[in-house]
C-alpha positions as CSV (number, residue, x, y, z in Angstrom):
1,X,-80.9,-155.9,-190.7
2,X,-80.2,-158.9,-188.0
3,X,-82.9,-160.9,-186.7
4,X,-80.4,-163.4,-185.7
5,X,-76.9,-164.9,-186.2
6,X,-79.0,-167.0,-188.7
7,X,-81.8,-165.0,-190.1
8,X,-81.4,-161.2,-191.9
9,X,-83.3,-159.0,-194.2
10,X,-81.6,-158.8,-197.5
11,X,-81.8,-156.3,-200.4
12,X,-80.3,-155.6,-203.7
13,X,-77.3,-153.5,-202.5
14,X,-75.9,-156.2,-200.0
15,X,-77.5,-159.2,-202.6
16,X,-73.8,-160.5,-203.7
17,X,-72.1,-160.6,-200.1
18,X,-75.1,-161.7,-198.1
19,X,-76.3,-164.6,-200.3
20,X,-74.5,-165.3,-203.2
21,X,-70.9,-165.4,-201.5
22,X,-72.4,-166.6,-197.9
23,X,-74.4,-169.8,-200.4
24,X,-70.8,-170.9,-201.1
25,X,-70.4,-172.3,-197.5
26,X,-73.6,-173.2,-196.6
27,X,-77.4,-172.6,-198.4
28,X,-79.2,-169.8,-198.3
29,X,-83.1,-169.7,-197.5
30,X,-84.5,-166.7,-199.8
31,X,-88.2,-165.9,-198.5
32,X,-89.9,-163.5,-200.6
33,X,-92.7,-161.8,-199.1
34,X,-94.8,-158.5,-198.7
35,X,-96.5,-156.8,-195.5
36,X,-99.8,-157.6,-197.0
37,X,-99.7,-161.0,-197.9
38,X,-101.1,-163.2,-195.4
39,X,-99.9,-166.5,-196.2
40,X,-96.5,-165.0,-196.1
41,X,-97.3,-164.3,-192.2
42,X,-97.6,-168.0,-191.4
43,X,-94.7,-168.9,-193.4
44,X,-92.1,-166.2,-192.2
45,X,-92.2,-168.0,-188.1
46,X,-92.3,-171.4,-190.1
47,X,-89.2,-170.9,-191.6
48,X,-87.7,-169.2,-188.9
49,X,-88.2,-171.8,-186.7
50,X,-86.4,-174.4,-188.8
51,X,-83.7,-172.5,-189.6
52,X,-82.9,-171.7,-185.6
53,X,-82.8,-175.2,-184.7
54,X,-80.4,-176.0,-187.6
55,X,-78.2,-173.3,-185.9
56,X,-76.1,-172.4,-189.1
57,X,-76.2,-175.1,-191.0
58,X,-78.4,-173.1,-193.5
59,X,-79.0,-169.3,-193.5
60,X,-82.8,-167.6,-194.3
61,X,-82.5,-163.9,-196.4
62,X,-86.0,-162.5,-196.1
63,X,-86.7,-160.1,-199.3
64,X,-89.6,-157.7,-198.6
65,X,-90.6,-157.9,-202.6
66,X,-92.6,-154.4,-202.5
67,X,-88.9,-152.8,-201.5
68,X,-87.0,-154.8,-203.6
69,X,-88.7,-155.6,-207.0
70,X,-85.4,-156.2,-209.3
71,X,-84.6,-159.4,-206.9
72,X,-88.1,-160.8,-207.6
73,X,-87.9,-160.3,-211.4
74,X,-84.7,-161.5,-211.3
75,X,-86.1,-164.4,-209.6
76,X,-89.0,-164.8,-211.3
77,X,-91.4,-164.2,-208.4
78,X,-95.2,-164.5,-209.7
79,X,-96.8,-165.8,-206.0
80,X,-96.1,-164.7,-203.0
81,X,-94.4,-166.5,-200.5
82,X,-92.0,-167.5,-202.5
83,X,-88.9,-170.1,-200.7
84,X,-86.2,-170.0,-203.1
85,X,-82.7,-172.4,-202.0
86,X,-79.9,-170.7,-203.4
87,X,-76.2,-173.0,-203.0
88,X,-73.1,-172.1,-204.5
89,X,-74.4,-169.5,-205.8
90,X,-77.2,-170.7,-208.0
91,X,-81.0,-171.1,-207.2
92,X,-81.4,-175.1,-207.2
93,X,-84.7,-175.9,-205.3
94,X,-87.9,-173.8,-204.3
95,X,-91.4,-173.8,-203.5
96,X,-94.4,-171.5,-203.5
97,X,-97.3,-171.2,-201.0
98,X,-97.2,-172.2,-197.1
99,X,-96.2,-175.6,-196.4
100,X,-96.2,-177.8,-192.6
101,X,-92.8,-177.8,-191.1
102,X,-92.5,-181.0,-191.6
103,X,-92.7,-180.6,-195.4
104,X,-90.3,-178.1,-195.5
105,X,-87.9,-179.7,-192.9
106,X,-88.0,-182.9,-195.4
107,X,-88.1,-181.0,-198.4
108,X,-84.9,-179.2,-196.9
109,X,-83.0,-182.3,-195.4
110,X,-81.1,-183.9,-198.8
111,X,-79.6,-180.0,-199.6
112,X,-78.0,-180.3,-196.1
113,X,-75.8,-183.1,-196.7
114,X,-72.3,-183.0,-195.5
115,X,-73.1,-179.3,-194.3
116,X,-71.8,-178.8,-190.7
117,X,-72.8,-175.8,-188.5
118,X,-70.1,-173.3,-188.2
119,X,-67.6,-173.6,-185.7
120,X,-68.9,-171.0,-183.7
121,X,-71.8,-169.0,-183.3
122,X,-71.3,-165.3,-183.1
123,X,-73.7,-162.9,-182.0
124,X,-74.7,-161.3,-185.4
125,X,-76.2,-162.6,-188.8
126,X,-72.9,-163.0,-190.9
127,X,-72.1,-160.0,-193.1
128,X,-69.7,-160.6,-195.8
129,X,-67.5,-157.6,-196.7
130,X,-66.4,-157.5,-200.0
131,X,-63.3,-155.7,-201.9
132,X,-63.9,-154.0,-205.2
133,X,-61.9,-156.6,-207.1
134,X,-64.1,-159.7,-204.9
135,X,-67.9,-157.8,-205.8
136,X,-66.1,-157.7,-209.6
137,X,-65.6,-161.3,-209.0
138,X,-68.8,-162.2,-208.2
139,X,-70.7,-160.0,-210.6
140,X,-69.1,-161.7,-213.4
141,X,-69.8,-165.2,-212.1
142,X,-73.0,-164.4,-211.8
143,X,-73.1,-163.0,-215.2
144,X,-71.4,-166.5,-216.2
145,X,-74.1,-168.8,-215.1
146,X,-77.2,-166.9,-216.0
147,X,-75.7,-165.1,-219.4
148,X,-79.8,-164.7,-220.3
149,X,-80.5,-162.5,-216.9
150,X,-79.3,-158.7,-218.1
151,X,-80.1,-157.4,-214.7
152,X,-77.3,-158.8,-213.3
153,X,-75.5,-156.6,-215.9
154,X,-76.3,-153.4,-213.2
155,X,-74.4,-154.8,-210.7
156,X,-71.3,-155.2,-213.1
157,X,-71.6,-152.0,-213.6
158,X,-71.3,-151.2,-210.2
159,X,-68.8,-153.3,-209.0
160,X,-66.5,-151.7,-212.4
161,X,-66.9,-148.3,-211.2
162,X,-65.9,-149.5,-208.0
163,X,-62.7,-150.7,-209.4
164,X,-62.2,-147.6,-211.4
165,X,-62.9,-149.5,-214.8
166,X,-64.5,-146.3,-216.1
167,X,-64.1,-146.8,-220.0
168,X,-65.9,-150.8,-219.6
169,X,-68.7,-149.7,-216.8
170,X,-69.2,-146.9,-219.4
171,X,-69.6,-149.4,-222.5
172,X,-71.6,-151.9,-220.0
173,X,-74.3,-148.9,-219.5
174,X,-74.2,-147.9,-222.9
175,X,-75.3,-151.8,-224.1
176,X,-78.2,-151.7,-221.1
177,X,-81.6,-152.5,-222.6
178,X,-84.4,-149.7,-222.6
179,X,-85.7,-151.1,-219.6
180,X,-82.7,-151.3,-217.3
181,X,-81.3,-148.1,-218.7
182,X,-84.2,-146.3,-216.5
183,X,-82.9,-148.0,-213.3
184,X,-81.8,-146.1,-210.4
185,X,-78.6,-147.6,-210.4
186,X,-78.0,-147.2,-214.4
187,X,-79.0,-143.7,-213.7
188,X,-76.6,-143.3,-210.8
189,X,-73.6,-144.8,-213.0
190,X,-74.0,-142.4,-215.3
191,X,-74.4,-139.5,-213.3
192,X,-71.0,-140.9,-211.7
193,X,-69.2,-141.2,-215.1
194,X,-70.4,-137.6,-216.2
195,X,-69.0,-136.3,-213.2
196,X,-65.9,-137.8,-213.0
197,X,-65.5,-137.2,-217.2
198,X,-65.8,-133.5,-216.2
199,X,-62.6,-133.5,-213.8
200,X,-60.4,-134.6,-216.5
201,X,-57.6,-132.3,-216.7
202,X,-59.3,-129.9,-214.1
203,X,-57.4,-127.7,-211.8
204,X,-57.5,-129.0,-207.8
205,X,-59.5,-127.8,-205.5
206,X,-57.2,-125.7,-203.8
207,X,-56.5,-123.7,-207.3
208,X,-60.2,-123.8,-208.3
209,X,-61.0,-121.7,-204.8
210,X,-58.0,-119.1,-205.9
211,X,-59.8,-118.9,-208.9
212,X,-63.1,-117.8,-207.4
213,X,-61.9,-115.5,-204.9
214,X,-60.3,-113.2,-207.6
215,X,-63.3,-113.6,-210.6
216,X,-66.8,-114.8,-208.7
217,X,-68.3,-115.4,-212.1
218,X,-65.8,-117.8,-213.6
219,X,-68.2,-120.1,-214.0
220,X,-65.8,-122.9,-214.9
221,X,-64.2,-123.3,-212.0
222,X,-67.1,-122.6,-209.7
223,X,-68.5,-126.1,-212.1
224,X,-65.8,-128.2,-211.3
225,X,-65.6,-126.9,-208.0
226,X,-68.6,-128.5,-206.9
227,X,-68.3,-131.5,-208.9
228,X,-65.1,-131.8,-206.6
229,X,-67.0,-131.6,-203.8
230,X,-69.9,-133.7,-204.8
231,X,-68.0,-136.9,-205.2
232,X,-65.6,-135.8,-201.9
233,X,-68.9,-136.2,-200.2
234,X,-69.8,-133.1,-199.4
235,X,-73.2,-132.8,-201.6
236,X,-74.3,-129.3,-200.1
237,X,-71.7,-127.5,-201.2
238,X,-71.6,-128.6,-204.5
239,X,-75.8,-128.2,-205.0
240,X,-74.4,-124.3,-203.8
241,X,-72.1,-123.8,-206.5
242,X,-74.3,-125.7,-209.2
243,X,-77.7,-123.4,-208.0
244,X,-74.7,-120.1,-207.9
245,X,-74.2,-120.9,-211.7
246,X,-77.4,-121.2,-212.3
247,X,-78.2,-117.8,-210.6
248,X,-75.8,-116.1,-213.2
249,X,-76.2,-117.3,-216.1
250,X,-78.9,-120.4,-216.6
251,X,-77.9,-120.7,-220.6
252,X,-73.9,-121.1,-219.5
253,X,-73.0,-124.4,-220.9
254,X,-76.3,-125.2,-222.8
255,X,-77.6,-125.4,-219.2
256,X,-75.1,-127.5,-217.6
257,X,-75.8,-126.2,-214.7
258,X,-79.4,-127.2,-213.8
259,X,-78.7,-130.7,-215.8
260,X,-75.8,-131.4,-213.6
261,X,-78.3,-130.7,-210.2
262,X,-80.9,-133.0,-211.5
263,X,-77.7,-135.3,-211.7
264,X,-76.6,-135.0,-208.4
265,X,-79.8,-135.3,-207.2
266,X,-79.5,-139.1,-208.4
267,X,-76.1,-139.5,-206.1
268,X,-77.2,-137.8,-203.0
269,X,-79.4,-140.0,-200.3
270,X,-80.5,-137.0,-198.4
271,X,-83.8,-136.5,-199.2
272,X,-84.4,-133.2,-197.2
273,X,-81.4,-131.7,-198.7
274,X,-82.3,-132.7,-202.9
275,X,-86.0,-131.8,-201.8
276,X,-84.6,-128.6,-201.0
277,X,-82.5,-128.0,-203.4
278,X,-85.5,-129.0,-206.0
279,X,-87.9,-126.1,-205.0
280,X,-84.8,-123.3,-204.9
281,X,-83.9,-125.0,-208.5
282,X,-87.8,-124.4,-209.5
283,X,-88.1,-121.2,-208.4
284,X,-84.9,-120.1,-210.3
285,X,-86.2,-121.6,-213.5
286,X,-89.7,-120.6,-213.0
C-alpha cells in the first residue's frame, strides 16, 4: 500500500519489484516493525520524515514482521525496529533500536552519494511491474549473491512456474529443506504442478462437458473438468465437480478426489468459499 510517492508497505509477494529491483536506482529504507512494539512507533515518523524531505532520493519499505515473517528470517531480524539499507540489491548498512534524526540523517548521508531525485515526482509510491522472464532474473541474482539463504529458493520457484519451467520449478521443490517444504508457497507450487500434471493429454473442456452430459458418473472427465476450471480461475466450479466425485464414489482414485480439494484449497484466496467447501467436504467424509 502507498503512503506516499516515497514511502509503501512491502511484503513477500511484491519483495523483488518493490525493493530489490527499485534498490538498483536508488536505496531502499527497509523498517521492520510490529503493531506492538513501541519503540517501532517513534521510529516509523522518524524515518518518514527524512525520507520526505529527501523527496526520492531514497525510498522507505515498511515490513509489518508479524505478517511477514519469511522477510525477517531472511533478514535476520532478532530486535525490533530493525532499519535495514538495501542498494543494488544487497543489504549494505543497518541499525537496530530508535535513533535522533540527526543520527540517522548522518548515518544515511555517505549511501546517498551521487544519488539524484528522480526527474519527476509522480503521485504514487513507484510499483515496479515485472515480466515472468524479469522476476526469473531477479530470483536467480538473488540466489547468486546470497547462495547460503535457501528461502530465496521459494521465490525461484515461483517465478519458474511463472515462465512455464515446470520440469526445474518441480526439481527446485523437490531439493526444498524440511522446513521450507511446509511453506505456503512450496505448498502452493505443488498443488500447481499436480494439477497441471493431471491435464496432460486430457480432453478440452468443451469435450469433457459432452462427456458428462451423456455418462454423469464418468468420473474422469468430471476430475479434469474441474481441474480445467480451477486453474481458468473459476475455483467454485471446480470444488463442485471435486465434492460431485466425492459424493459418488470417495474410494475412486485412492481418494483423489478429497486430496485434490484439500489442494485447491491451497490455490484459492477466498476464504468464505474454501471455508465452505471444508464443512460440505467434512460432512461427506464424516
Amino acid at each position: 500500500m502507498a503512503i506516499s510517492p516515497w514511502i509503501f508497505e512491502a511484503t513477500e509477494a511484491d519483495f523483488q519489484a518493490q525493493i530489490l529491483l527499485a534498490s538498483q536506482q536508488q536505496p531502499v529504507l527497509v523498517d521492520f516493525w510490529a503493531p506492538w512494539c513501541e519503540p517501532c512507533k517513534q521510529l516509523t515518523p522518524v524515518l518518514e520524515k527524512i525520507v520526505s524531505a529527501l523527496k526520492g532520493r531514497v525510498l522507505l519499505a515498511k515490513i509489518n514482521s508479524d505478517e511477514q515473517g519469511q522477510l525477517a528470517a531472511m533478514f535476520n531480524v532478532r530486535s525490533l525496529p530493525t532499519v535495514i539499507l538495501i542498494r543494488d540489491g544487497q543489504p549494505v548498512d543497518g541499525f537496530t533500536g530508535v535513533q535522533p534524526e540527526a543520527a540517522i540523517s548522518q548515518w544515511l548521508a555517505p549511501h546517498l552519494e551521487g544519488v539524484e531525485a528522480p526527474a519527476e515526482v509522480v503521485e504514487e509510491a513507484p510499483v515496479v511491474t515485472l515480466t515472468p522472464v524479469e522476476k526469473l532474473a531477479a530470483a536467480r541474482a538473488a540466489i547468486s549473491a546470497e547462495p547460503e539463504k535457501s528461502e530465496l529458493k521459494l521465490a525461484l520457484i515461483e517465478a519458474l512456474l511463472g515462465t512455464g519451467e515446470s520440469d526445474l520449478a518441480a526439481t527446485e521443490l523437490d531439493a526444498l529443506p524440511a522446513n521450507l517444504a511446509v511453506h505456503d508457497i512450496a505448498i502452493k507450487a505443488r498443488a500447481e504442478l499436480d494439477f497441471a500434471r493431471a491435464l496432460k493429454d486430457a480432453p478440452d473442456e468443451a469435450t469433457l462437458q459432452l462427456r458428462l452430459d451423456s455418462k454423469a458418473d464418468d468420473h474422469l472427465a468430471r476430475y479434469q473438468f474441474g481441474v480445467r476450471r480451477l486453474l481458468a480461475g473459476d475455483p467454485e466450479a471446480a470444488l463442485e465437480a471435486f465434492l460431485d466425485i466425492l459424493q459418488r464414489d470417495r474410494q475412486w482414485q485412492e481418494d483423489r478426489a478429497r486430496k485434490s480439494l484439500i489442494a485447491a484449497f491451497a490455490l484459492i484466496d477466498d476464504a468464505d468459499l474454501v471455508s465452505r467447501t471444508r464443512r460440505r467436504m467434512a460432512a461427506l467424509l464424516f
